[in-house]
VMD Tcl script that draws the C-alpha trace (Angstrom):
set ca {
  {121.33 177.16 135.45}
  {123.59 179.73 134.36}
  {126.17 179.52 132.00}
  {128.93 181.80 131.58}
  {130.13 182.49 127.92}
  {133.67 184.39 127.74}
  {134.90 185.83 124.47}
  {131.13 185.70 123.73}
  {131.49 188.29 120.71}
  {133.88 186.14 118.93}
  {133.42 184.28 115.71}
  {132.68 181.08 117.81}
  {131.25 182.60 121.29}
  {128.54 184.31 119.20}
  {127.33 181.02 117.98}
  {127.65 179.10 121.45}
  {125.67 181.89 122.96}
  {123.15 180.88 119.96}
  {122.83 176.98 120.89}
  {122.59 177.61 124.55}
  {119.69 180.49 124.32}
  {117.94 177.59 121.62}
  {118.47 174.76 124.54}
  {116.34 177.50 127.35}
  {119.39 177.97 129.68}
  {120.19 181.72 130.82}
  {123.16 183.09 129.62}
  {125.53 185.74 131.02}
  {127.94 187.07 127.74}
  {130.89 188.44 129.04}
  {132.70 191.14 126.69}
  {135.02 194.51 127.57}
  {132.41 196.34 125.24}
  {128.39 195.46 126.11}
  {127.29 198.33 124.38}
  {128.81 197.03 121.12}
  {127.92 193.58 122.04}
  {124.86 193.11 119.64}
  {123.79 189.74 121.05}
  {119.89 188.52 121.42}
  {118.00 190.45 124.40}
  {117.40 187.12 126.39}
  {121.29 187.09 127.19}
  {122.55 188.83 130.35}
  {125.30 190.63 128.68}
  {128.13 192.13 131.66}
  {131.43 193.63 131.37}
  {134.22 191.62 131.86}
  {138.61 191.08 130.98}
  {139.99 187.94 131.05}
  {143.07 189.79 131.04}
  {142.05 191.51 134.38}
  {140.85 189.06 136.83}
  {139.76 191.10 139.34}
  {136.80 192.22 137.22}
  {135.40 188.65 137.25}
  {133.95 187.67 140.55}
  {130.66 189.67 139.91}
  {130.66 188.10 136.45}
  {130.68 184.79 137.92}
  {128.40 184.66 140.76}
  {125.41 182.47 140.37}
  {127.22 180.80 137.49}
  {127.73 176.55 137.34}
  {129.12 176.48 133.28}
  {131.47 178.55 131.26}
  {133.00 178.39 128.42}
  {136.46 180.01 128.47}
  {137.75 182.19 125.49}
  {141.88 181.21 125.77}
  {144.05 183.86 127.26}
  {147.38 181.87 129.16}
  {149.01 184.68 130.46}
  {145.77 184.77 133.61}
  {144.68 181.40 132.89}
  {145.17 180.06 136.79}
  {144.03 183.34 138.21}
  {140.80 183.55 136.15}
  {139.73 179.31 137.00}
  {140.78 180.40 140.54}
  {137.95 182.87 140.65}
  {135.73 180.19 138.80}
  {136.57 177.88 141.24}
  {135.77 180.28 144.29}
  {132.57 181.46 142.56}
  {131.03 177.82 142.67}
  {131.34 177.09 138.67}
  {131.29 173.09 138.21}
  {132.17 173.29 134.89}
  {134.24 174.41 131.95}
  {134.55 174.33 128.51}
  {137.79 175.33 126.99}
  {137.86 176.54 122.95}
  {141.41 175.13 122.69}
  {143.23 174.23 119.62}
  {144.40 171.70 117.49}
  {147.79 172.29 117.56}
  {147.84 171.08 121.12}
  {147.14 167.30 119.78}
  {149.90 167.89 117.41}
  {152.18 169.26 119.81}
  {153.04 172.45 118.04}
  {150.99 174.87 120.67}
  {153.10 174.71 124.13}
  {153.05 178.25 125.32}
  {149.13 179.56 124.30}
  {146.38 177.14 124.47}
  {148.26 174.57 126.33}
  {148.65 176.41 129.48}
  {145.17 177.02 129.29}
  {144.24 173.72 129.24}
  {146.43 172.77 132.04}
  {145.25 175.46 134.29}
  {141.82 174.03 133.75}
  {142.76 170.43 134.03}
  {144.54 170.88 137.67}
  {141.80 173.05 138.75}
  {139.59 169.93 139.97}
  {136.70 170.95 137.89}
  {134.43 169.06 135.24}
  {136.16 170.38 132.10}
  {136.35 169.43 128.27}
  {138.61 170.89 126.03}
  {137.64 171.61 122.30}
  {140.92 171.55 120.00}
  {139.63 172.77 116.49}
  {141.96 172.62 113.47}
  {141.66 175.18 110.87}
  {138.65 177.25 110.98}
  {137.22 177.89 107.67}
  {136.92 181.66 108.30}
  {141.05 182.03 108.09}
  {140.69 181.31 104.27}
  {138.03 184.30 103.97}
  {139.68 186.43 106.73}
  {143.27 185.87 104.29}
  {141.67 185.56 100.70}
  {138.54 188.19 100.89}
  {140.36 191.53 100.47}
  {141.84 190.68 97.23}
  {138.28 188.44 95.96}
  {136.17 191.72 96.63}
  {138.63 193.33 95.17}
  {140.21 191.37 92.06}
  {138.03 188.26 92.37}
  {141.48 186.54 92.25}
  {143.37 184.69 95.31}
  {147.34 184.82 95.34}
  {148.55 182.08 96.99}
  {151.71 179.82 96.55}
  {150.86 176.57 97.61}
  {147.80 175.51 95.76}
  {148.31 172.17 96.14}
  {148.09 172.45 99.77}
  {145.55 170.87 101.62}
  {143.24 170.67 104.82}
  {140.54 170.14 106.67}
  {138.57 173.04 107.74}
  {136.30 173.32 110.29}
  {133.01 175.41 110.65}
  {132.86 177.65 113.36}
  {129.05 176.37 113.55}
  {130.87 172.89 114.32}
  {133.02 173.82 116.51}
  {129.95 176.09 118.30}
  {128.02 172.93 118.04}
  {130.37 170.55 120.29}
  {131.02 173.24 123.09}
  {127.39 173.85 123.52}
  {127.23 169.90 123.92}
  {130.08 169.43 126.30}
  {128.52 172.37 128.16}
  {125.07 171.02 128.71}
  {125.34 167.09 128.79}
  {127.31 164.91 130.46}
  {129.28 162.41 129.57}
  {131.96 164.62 128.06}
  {133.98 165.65 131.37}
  {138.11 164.77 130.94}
  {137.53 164.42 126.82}
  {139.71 166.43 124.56}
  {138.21 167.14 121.43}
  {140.32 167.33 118.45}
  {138.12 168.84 115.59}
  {138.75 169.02 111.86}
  {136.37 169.09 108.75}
  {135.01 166.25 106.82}
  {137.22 166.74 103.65}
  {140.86 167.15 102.82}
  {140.66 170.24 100.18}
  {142.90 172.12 98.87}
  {143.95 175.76 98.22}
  {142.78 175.79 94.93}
  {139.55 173.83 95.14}
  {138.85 175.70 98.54}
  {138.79 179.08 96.02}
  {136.51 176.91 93.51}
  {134.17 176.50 96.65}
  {134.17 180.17 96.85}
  {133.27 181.08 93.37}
  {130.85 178.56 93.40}
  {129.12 180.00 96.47}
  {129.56 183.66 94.59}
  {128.44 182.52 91.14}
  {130.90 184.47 89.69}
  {134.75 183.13 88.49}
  {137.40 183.55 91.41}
  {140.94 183.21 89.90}
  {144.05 181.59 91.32}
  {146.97 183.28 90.79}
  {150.23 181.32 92.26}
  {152.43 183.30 93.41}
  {155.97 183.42 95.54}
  {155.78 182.83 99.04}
  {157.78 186.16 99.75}
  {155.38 188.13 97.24}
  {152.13 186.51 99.46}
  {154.07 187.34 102.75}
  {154.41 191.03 101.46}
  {151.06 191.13 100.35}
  {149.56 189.61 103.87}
  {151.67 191.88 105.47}
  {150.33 194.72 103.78}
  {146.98 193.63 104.53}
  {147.35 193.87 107.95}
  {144.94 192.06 110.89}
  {144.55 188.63 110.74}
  {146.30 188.18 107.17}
  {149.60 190.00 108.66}
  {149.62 187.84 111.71}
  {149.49 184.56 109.53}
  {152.05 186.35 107.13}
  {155.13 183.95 108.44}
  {153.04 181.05 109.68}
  {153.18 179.22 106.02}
}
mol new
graphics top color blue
foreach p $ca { graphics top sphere $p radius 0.5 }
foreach p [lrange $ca 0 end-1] q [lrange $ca 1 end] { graphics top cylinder $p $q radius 0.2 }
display resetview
């Protein structure tokens, strides 16, 4: 059996790639960049764009499992070609916002695509991934060891990406799973500021929190740029 991972140098892909090598199946990484890949040598890395459908048929062929990375603008054409290429089944990384009904127009579409398609499929909603705090926070901890943030009282729970890598690989390779959403959050409700006292704990070294504004945090995520400035408004 072959299994298909797209989006398979991504913070979660990486790690489903991982379980799937540990559990002996062959798998076939699909990424625009192989060369820059840097997965284990036992995976069949190819060159591949969700975004550009037409690249996928020899990507698929031989292939009865993916998991699909979300991108809703080619959704339908890219399970069309899954669909055509003989895959039985498919794991969507989805998102948590989708239970809530606050994602309609990104993962949702993906899901639906999926769902109509007539396949064996399982969608995996995670909630917060505990990365966005590092992704947001670590600029200004390497740099200041402090975290400006206004709402310190606020309060979540984050996911692992190992987690969320962990129930994919599952819903991929047993059964049992087929027409489940799963809706995926961490064990804890914690805070802003005792998510920062995590951190310095796992540094050794003091991490401050420094409350500030929401319009000075939006300037300074903005300023930041990537991740941080795409986040900037979502608060």
């Amino acid at each position: 059996m072959t299994v298909l991972v797209t989006g398979a140098t991504g913070n979660v892909g990486r790690l489903v790639v991982d379980r799937l090598l540990a559990a002996g199946v062959g798998v076939r990484a699909m990424t625009r960049t192989p060369a820059a890949a840097r997965l284990p040598d036992e995976v069949e890395v190819v060159r591949g764009d969700l975004t550009r459908p037409d690249t996928l048929p020899p990507v698929l062929h031989g292939v009865g499992r993916m998991f699909l990375f979300p991108e809703p603008a080619t959704a339908r054409a890219v399970v069309e070609r899954a669909v055509a290429a003989g895959v039985r089944r498919v794991v969507t990384l989805s998102s948590g916002a989708v239970t809530s009904g606050d994602d309609t127009d990104f993962h949702l579409p993906v899901e639906r695509a999926v769902r109509e398609s007539g396949l064996e499929w399982t969608h995996v909603r995670p909630g917060e991934f505990m990365l966005n705090k590092l992704w947001l926070w670590g600029p200004s901890i390497r740099a200041e060891r402090v975290v400006h943030d206004p709402y310190p009282e606020a309060a979540w729970y984050p996911v692992h990406e190992r987690d969320i890598a962990d129930v994919a690989a599952a819903a991929l390779l047993n059964g049992g799973h087929s027409g489940n959403a799963y809706t995926l959050n961490g064990p804890e409700l914690v805070n802003h500021r005792d998510q920062v006292a995590a951190i310095a704990d796992a540094l050794g070294e003091e991490v401050r929190f420094e409350r500030v504004t929401p319009e000075h945090a939006r300037e300074r995520y903005l300023a930041q740029g990537g991740f941080a400035a795409e986040m900037a408004d979502f608060r």
